[in-house]
C-alpha positions in Angstrom: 9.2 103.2 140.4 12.0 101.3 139.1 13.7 101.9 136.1 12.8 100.4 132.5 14.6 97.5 131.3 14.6 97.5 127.5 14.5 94.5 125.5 16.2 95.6 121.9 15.6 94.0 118.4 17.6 95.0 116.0 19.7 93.8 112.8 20.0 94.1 108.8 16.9 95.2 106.9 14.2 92.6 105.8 16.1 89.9 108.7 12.0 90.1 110.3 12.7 91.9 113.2 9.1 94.0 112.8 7.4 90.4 112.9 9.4 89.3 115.8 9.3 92.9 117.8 5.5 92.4 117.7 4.7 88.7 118.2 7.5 89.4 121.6 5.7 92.6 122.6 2.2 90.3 122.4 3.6 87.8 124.6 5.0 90.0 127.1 2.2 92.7 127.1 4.3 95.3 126.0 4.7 98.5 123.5 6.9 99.0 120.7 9.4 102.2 120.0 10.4 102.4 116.5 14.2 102.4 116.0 14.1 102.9 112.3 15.8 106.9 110.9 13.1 106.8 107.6 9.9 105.7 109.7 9.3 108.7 111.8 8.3 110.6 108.4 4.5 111.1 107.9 3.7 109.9 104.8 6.7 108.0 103.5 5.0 104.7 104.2 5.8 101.9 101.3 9.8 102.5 100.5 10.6 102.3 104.3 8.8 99.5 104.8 7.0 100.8 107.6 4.2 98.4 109.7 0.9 97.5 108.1 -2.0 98.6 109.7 -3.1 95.4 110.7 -0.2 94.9 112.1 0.0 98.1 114.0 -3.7 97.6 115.5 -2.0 94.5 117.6 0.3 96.2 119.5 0.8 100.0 119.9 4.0 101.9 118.5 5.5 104.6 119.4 8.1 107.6 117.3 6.2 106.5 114.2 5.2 108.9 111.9 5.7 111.5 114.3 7.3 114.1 112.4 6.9 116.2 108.8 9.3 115.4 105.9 10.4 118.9 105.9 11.5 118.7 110.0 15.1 118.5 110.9 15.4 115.2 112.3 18.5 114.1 113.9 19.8 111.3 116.7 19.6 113.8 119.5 16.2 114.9 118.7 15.3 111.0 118.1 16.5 110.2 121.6 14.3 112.8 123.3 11.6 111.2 121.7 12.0 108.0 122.6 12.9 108.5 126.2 9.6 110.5 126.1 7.9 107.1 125.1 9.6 105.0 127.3 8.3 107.2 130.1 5.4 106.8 129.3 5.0 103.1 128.7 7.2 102.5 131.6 4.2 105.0 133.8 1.4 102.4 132.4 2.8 99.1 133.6 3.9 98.1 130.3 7.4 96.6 129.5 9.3 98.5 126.3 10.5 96.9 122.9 12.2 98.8 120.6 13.0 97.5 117.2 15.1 98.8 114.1 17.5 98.4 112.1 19.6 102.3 112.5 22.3 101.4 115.1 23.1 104.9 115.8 19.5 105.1 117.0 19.8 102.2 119.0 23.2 103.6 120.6 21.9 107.2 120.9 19.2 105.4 123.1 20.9 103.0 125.2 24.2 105.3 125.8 24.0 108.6 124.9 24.3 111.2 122.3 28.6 112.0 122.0 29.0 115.9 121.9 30.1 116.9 119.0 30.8 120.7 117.5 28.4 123.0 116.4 27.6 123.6 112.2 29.8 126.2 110.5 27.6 127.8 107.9 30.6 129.4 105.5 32.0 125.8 106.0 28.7 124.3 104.9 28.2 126.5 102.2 31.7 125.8 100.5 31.6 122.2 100.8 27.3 122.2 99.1 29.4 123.7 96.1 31.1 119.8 95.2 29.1 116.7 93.4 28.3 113.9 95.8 31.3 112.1 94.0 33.6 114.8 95.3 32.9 115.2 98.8 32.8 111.2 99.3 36.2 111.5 98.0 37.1 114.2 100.0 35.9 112.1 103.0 37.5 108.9 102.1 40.9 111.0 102.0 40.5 112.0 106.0 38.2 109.0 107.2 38.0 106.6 105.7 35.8 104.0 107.8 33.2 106.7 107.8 33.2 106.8 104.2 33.2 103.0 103.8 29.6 103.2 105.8 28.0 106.0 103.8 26.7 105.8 100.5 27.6 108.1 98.2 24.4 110.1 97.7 24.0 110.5 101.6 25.2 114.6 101.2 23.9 115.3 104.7 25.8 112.7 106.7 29.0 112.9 104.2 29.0 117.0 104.9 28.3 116.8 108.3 31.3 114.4 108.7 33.9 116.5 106.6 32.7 119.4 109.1 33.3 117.4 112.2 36.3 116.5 110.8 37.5 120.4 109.6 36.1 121.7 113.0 38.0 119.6 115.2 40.9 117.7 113.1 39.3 114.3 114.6 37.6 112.0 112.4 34.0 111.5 112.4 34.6 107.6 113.1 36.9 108.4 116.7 33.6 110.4 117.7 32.1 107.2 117.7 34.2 104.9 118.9 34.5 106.9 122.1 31.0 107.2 122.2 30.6 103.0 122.3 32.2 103.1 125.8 29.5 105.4 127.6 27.8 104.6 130.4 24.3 102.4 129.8 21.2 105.3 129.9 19.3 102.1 130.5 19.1 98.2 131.2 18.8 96.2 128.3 18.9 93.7 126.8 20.2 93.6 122.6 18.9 91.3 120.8 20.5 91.1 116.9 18.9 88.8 114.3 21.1 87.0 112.7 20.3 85.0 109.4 22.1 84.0 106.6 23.5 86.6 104.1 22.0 84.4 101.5 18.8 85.0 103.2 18.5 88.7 103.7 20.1 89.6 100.3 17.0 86.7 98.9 14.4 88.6 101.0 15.6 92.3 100.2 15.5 91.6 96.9 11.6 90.3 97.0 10.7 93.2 99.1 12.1 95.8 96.6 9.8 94.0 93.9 7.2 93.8 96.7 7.3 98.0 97.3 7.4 98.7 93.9 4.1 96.4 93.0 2.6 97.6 96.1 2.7 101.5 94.2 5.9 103.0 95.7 5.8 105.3 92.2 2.2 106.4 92.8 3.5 107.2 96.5 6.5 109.4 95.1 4.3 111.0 92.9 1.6 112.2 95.7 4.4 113.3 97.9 5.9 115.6 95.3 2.5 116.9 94.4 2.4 117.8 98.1 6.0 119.6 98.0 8.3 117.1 99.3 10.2 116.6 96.4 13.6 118.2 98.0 12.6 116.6 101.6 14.9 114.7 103.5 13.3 110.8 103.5 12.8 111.3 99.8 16.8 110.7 99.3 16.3 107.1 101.2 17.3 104.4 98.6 14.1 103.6 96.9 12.8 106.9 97.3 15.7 108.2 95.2 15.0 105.2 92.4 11.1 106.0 92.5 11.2 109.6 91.9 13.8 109.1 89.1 11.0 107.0 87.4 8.4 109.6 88.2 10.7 111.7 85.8 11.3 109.0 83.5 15.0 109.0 83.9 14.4 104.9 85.3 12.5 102.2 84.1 10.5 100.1 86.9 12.8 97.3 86.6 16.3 99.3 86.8 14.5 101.2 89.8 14.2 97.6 91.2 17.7 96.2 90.5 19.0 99.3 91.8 17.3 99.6 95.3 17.9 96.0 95.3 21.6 96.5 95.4 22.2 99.0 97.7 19.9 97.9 100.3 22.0 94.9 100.0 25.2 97.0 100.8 23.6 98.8 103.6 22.6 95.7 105.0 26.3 94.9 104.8 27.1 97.4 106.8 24.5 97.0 109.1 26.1 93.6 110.0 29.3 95.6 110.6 28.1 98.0 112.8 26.2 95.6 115.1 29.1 93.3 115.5 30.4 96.2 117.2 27.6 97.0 120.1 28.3 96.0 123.7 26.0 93.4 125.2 24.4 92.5 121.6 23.2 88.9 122.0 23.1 87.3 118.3 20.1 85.3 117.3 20.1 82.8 114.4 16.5 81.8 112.9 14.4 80.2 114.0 13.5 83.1 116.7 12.6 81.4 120.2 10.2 83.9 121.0 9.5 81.9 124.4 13.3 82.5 125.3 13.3 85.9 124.2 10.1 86.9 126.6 11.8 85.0 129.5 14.7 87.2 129.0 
């Protein structure tokens, strides 16, 4: 059997590529693998935005609420499970979209996980002892792209980057740039939506309204009920703003203007990263779904 080709969909948040990923996987009689690092959680559904159900009767998806909050979930571990997908699309006769907006996904996928060293626990447990303030700093001090591209609250990512960096002198960032010249795992095809700024920042700021009115707080509430408070999805941006109004520390509309604003940044940086993937072909709305398929 020949190999897979993938046909990609990625970009910033709220750009549409779940509408386009599934109106392209109807056309082409294929199945969609989810892309997105906040929507393999079970149970965190309205703050990442995942698929409605209507919308996920029409075509089938794949590393979707497939793992617990409380799981270790990681690039590598993502890859395995998409290849695993892939495989098995790829076994029925089906052709393979995968759509999100998480580059490293994306690149993990389509090139490769880059080594990298091994955890150091004293390290670990000296750097948890700083404020999120102080180890951004910290990071900004010995890489400073990688800082630029993580928020400060994003402890995991900012800590495993300072150990990357202590373990091996090398900053986290030259880890990836090496890792943008590895061989392709498959063929593909990258296919990056491409609207306005104006546009996205309009439509993420209508969807953070929209997730809130849709019961985002109520949502919060039953997870911590059902012990996820400290989980890992529930320090996503709008997670983060929802719980703080669960313990009254935000009112509904700061919560708003707040995820509003730094979904806008990470769509900023979104844009960045895809500007650097090999192959990306960029698409400006209107979508020609009719050229995509004959791709």
């Amino acid at each position: 059997m020949t190999s897979p080709e993938l046909l990609v969909i990625a970009g910033p948040t709220a750009s549409g590529k779940t509408r386009v990923a599934i109106e392209l996987a109807e056309r082409i009689g294929a199945e969609i693998v989810n892309a997105d690092s906040q929507q393999v959680y079970r149970h965190f559904d309205i703050g990442t935005a995942k698929p409605s159900a209507s919308e996920l009767a029409r075509v089938p998806h794949h590393v979707l609420s497939c793992v617990e909050p409380t799981e270790a979930f990681h690039a590598a571990r993502f890859q395995q499970l998409a290849d695993a997908a892939v495989a098995d699309i790829h076994a029925r006769g089906k052709r393979v979209v995968v759509v999100g907006g998480t580059g490293l996904y994306i690149r993990v996928l389509l090139h490769g996980v880059v080594e990298a060293p091994g955890t150091d626990g004293a390290l670990r447990a000296e750097l948890e002892t700083f404020s999120d303030a102080e180890l951004h700093a910290r990071l900004a001090a010995v890489d400073a792209v990688t800082a630029q591209r993580l928020p400060v609250p994003d402890r995991v990512r900012v800590i495993r980057a300072l150990e990357i960096h202590a373990l091996t002198g090398e900053a986290a960032s030259a880890h990836r740039e090496r890792h943008a010249f590895q061989a392709d795992r498959y063929a593909f095809k990258l296919f990056v939506l491409n609207p306005a700024r104006e546009a996205v920042y309009a439509a993420i700021n209508a969807r953070a309204r929209a997730m809130f009115d849709a019961g985002l707080i109520d949502e919060v509430r039953s997870l911590v009920a059902k012990g996820y408070r400290d989980a890992a999805p529930m320090r996503a941006v709008g997670y983060v703003q929802a719980l703080a109004c669960v313990d009254g520390a935000m009112t509904k509309e700061q919560a708003i203007d707040d995820v509003a604003q730094k979904t806008r940044h990470y769509a900023k940086r979104q844009y960045t990263w895809f500007k650097k993937e090999q192959g990306a072909v960029f698409v400006t709305p209107p979508v020609d779904l009719a050229a995509l398929a004959a791709s």
